[in-house]
N, C-alpha and C positions, 0 to 999 in steps of 0.2 A: 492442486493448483496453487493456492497458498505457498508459499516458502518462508520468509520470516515475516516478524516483528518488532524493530529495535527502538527503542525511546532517545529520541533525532536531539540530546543535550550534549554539551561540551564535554561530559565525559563520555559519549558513546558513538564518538565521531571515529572510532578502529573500527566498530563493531558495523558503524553505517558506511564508510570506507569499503570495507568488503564483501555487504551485500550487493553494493553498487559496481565492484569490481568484478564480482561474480559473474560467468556466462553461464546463460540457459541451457541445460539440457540439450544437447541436440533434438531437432525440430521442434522445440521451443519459444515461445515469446519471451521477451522478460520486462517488465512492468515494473515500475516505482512509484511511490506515490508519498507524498510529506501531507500529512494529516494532523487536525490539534485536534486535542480529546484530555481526558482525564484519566488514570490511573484503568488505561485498555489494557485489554490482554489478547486480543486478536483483533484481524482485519476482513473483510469479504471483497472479492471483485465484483461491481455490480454491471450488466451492461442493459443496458434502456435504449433498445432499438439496436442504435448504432453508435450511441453511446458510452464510451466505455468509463469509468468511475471506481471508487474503490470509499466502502467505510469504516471506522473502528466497531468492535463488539465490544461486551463484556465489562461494561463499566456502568453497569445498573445501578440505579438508588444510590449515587455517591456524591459528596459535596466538594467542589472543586474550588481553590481561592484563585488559581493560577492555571493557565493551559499548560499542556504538555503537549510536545510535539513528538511526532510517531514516524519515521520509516515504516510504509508496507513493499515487500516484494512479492512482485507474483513470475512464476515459470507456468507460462499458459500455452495447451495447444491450441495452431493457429484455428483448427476445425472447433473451439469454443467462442471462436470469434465470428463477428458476421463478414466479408468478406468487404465491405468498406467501410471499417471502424474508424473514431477517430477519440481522441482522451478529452475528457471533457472539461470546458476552459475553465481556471479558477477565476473568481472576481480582483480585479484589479484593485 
């Protein structure tokens, strides 16, 4: 389900370019999500109900000065989703 994880900085706007250009898999979803974290090294899709979300992994026990901003892509079938999902609102 996962497909990447690219670190969303001025030099990896090719790399996030063409996740974002990417088409899903036939009978696929395809999901984005800009997440800040630390020094991650992967993403999960979470869904809570009907909820749909997404969080970084893999950045345990690390000291961070500065956020790091993350692309997740996901290629999801639609039968992992609940049939009236919706993406969950960031705060303003």
């Amino acid at each position: 389900m996962y497909a990447r994880l690219e670190q969303a900085d001025v030099n990896g706007l090719r790399e996030a370019r063409e996740a974002l250009s990417a088409r899903p898999p036939k009978g696929r979803i395809g999901l984005a999500f800009v997440l800040s974290g630390c020094r991650n090294t992967g993403a999960r899709l979470e869904v809570d109900d009907t909820v749909v979300s997404a969080s970084l992994t893999g950045a345990e026990n690390v000291n961070c000065g500065q956020a790091e901003y993350f692309l997740a892509t996901f290629a999801v079938a639609p039968d992992d989703l609940p049939d009236d999902w919706t993406l969950r609102e960031t705060p303003s």
